[in-house]
C-alpha positions in Angstrom: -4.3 -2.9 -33.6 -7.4 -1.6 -31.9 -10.4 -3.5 -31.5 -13.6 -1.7 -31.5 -16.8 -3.1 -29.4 -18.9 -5.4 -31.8 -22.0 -2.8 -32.5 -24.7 -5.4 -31.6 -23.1 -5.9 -28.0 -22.7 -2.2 -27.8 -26.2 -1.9 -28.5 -27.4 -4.9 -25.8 -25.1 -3.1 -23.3 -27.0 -0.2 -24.2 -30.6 -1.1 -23.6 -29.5 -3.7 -20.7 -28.2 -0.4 -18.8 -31.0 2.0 -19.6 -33.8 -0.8 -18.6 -31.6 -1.1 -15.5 -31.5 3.2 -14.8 -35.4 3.3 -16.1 -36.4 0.4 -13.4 -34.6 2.1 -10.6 -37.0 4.3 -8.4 -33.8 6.3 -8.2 -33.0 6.8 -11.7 -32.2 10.3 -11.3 -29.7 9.3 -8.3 -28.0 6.9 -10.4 -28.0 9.2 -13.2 -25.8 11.5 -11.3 -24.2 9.3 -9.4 -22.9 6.6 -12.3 -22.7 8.2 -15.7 -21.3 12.1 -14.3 -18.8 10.5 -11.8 -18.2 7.8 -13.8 -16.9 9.2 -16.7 -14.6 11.4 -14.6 -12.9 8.1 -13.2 -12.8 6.5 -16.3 -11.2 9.9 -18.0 -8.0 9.5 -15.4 -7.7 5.8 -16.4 -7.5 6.6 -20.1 -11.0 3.9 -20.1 -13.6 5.6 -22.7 -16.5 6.5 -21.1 -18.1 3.6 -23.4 -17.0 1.7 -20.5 -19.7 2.8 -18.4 -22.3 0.4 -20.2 -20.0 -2.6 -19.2 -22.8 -4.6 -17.4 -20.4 -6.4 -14.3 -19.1 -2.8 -13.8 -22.6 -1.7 -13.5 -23.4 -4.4 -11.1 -20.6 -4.2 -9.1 -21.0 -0.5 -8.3 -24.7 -1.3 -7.7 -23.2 -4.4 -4.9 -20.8 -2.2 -3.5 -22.3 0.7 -2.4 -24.6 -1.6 -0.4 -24.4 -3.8 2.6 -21.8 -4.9 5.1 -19.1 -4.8 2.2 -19.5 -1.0 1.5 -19.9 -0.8 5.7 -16.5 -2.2 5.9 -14.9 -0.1 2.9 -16.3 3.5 4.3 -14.7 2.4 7.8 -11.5 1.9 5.8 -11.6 5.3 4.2 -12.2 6.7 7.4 -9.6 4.8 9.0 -7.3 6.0 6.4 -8.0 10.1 7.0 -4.2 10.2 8.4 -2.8 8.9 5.1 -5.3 9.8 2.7 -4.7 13.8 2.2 -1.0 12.6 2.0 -1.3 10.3 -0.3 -3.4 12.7 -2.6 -1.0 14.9 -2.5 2.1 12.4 -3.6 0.0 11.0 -6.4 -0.7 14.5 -7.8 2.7 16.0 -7.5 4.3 13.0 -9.3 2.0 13.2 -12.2 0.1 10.0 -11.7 -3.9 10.1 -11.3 -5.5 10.4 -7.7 -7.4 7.7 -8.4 -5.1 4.8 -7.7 -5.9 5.9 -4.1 -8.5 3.4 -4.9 -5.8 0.5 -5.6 -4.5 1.0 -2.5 -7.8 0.5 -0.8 -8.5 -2.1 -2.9 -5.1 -3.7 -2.1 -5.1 -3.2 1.7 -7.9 -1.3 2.9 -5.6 1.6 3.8 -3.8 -0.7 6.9 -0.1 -0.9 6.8 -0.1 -3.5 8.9 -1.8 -5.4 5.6 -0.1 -8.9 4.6 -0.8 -11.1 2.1 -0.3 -14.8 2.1 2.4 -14.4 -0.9 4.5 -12.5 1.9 3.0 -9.2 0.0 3.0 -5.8 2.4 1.7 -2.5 3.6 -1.0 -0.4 1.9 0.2 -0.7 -1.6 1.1 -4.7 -1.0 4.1 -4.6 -2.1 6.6 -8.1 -2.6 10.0 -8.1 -1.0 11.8 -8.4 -4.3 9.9 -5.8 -5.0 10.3 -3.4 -2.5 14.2 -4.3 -2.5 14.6 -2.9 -6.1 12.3 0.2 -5.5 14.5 1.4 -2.8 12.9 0.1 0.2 14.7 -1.3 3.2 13.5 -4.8 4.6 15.4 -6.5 7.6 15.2 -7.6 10.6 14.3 -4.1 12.3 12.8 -2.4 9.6 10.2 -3.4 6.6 9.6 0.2 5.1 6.8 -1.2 2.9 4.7 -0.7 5.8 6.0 3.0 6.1 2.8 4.7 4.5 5.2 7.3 3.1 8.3 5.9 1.8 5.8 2.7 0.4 4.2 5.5 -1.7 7.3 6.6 -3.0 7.8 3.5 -4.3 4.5 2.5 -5.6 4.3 5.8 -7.5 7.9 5.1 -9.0 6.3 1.7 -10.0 3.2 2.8 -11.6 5.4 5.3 -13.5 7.4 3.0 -15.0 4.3 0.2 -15.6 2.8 3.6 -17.4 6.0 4.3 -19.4 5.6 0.4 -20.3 2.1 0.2 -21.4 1.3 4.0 -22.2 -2.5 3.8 -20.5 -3.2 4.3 -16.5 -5.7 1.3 -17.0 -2.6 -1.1 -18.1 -0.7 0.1 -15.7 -3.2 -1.1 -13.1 -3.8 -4.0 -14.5 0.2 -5.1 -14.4 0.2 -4.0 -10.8 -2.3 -6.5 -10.2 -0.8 -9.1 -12.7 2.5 -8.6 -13.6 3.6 -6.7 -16.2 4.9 -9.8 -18.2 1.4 -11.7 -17.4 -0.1 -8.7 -19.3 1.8 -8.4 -21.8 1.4 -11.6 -23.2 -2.2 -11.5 -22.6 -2.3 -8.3 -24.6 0.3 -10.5 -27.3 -2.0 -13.7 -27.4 -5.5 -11.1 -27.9 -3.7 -8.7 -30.4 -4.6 -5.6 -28.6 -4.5 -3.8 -26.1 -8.2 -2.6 -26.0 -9.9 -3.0 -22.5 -13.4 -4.4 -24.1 -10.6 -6.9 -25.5 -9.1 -7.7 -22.1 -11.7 -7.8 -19.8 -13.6 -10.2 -22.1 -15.2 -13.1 -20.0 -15.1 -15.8 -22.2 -11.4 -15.3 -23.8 -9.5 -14.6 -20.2 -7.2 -13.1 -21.9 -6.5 -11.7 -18.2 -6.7 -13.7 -15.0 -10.5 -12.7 -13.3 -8.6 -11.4 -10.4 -7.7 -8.5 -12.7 -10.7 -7.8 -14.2 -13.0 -7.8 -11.0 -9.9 -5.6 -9.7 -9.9 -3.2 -12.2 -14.0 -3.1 -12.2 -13.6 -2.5 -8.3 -11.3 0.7 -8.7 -13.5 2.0 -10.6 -16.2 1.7 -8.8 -15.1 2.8 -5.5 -13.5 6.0 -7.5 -17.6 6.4 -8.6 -18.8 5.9 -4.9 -16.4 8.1 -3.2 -16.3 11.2 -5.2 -20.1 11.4 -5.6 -21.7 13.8 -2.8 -25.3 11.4 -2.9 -23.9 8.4 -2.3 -21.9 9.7 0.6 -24.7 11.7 1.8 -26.5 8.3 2.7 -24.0 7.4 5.1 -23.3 11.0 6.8 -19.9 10.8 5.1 -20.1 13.5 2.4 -16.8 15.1 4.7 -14.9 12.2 2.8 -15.0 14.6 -0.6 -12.7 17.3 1.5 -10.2 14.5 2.5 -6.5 16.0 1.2 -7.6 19.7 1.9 -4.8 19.4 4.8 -2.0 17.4 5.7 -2.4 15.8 9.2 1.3 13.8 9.7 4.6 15.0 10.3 7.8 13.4 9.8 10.5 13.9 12.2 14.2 12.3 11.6 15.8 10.5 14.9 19.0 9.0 15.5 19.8 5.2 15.3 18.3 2.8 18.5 15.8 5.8 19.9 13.6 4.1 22.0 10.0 4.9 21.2 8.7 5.0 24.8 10.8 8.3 24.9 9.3 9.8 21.6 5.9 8.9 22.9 6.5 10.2 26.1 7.8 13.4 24.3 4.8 13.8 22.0 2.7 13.2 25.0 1.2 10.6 23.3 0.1 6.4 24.1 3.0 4.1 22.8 0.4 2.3 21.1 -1.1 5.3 19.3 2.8 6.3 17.7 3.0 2.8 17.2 0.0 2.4 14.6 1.7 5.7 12.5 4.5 3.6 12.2 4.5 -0.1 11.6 7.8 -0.2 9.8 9.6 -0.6 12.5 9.7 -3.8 14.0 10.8 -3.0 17.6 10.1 -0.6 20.1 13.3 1.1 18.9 14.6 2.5 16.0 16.8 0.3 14.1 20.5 0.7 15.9 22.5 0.8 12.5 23.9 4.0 12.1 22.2 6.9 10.8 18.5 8.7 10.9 15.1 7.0 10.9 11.9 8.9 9.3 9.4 8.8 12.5 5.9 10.0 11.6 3.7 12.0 14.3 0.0 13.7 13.8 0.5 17.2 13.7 -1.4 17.9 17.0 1.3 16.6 18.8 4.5 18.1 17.0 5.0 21.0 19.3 4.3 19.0 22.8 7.4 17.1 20.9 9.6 19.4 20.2 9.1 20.9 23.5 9.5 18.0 25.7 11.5 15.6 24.1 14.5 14.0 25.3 16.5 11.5 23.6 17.0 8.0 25.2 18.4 4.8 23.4 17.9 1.7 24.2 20.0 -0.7 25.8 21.0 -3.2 23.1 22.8 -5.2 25.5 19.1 -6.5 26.1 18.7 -7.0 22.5 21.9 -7.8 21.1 25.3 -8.9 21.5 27.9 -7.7 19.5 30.7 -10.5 18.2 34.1 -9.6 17.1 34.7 -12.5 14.0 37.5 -14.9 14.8 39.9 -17.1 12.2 37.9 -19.3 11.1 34.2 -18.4 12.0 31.3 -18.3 9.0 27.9 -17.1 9.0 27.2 -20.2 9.4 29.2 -21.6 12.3 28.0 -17.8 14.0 24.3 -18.5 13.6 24.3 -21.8 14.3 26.3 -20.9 17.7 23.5 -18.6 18.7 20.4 -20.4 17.2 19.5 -17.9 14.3 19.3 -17.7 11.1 21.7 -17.3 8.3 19.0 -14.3 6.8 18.7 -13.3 10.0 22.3 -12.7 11.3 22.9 -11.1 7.1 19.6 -8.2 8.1 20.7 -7.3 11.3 23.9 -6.3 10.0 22.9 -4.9 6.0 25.1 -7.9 4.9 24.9 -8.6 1.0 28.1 -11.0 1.0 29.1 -13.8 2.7 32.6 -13.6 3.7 33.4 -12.2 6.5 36.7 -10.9 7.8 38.8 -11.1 11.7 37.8 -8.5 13.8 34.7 -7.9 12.1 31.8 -6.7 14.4 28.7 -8.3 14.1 25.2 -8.4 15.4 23.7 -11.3 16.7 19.8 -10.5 17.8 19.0 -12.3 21.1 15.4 -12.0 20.8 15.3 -14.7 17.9 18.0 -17.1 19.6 18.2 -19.6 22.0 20.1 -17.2 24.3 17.0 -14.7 23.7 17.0 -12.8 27.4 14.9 -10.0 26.9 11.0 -10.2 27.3 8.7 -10.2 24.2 6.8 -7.6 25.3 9.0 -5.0 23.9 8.7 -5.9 20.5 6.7 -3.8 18.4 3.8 -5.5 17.0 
């Protein structure tokens, strides 16, 4: 059942927003900017444009596009040029509106370094149950949630399937910020699935969290894609972001020490660091196989002209132990002062038992027979 907006709110919404545009010395700026861009955004989120006279929306575009929290949100986007053209792209190949660029900077201001205090991740802030059942691999060398690529992959392949739950972009959203069973039973206990509905401030039908959130997409989507606005700030450039693709991904063996790809690319350490945070050391993770490694595109050929593979020493890391009669994870990590979780990452371990002659390995840097400096760890 479908709700429709009670007539005399519509009509106070109305007449609240056009005394707002009429008081403005910049009505014809905000003209442009709110109801023309506006409807665009609201169009990709399957929102009618109605939408627009939704006062808190209104007010929150006007707050936003001013002071030290819009300061902090254009240095984000600009921040974010290596990702952004990227992501763009991803979102628009796999069918799913552009616009959720904006939940990602609304989730983690485009740093994949991001981390909630509920153990959420990377620039889509994804949880590691989560990211465990899209695909992603989280252990004790690699956390590919803060792989701005891969992380994509699976946050497009979650909105997907939040869409194919719900049927509208905006619901989709919403569940991402939620939960998908919080919404649906907010959607259950207000008998529709109407946004008006939803976002209404006195029922709560939805936590405020979500609403704000989904008011804050929205108007970030307005602000960003509107030349005036960005014309302010010297930043209309912005609107071009995704005409090019700016990172390259390269795939290197098992423990390939990333001094020697940096030295390679001719690059800082530190600089090939930030274009990849999923890996947790200054190596790639030792378990066999190939490891995605992302470089800017300005430094490709100097790497594939100067390159020369070096793995690390894991002797400095790691010790490999052969399991004996007897031995447990438990009796192992207690010998060498780790974790039980800790001892099952390092070695991709989803049982417990183990069996004689089993190899295993036991990460020094976390134990009390930890011999090799902390400086080498990736941070």
């Amino acid at each position: 059942m479908k709700v429709k907006l009670n007539l005399s709110k519509l009509l106070f919404y109305k007449l609240a927003f056009i005394g707002l545009l009429v008081s403005s010395s910049n009505a014809n700026f905000y003209e442009n900017q709110y109801i023309t861009k506006g409807q665009n955004i609201l169009a990709a989120f399957d929102i009618d444009r109605s939408f627009q006279m939704d006062l808190d929306l209104f007010e929150m575009h006007h707050r936003k596009t001013k002071g030290e929290k819009w300061e902090s949100f254009l240095e984000s986007f600009d921040k974010g040029y290596t990702y952004i053209p990227i992501l763009k792209q991803m979102l628009n190949d796999a069918g799913v509106p552009q616009e959720f660029l904006y939940l990602a900077m609304a989730e983690s201001e485009f740093s994949p370094r991001a981390y909630s205090p509920k153990k959420a991740s990377g620039i889509w802030q994804i949880m590691p149950k989560t990211g465990r059942q899209l695909g992603l691999r989280i252990d004790e060398f690699i956390d590919e949630r803060r792989d701005p690529i891969k992380s994509t992959e699976a946050a497009i392949k979650y909105l997907k399937s939040l869409y194919n739950a719900t049927g509208k972009w905006y619901l989709a959203a919403m569940a991402y910020n939620c939960g998908i069973g919080r919404l649906q039973k907010a959607i259950k206990e207000a008998g529709s699935d109407d946004i008006y509905v939803l976002m209404d401030e006195q029922k709560k039908y939805i936590p405020s969290e979500t609403r704000n959130y989904i008011r804050m997409i929205i108007s970030m989507g307005i602000a960003f894609n509107d030349i005036n606005t960005l014309k302010t700030e010297e930043k209309e450039y912005f609107l071009n972001r995704g005409a090019a693709l700016t990172l390259a991904s390269i795939k290197l063996p098992a423990g390939t020490s990333l001094e020697s790809i940096s030295k390679g690319a001719g690059m800082d350490l530190k600089e090939l660091q930030q274009y990849n945070r999923q890996f947790k050391y200054n190596f790639l993770p030792p378990i066999k196989g190939e490891y995605d490694v992302y470089l800017p595109y300005d430094y490709l050929l100097d790497f594939k002209q100067n390159f020369k593979p070096k793995k690390i020493d894991l002797e400095n890391y790691f010790i490999v132990y052969r399991v004996k009669k007897g031995d447990s994870l438990y009796s192992i990590s207690r010998k060498y002062g780790i974790s039980i979780a800790t001892l099952k990452n390092a070695n991709n371990l989803n049982k417990t038992l183990l069996s004689i002659n089993q190899k295993l390995i036991v990460p020094l840097m976390q134990s009390k027979y930890k011999i090799a400096n902390n400086a080498f760890r990736g941070k």
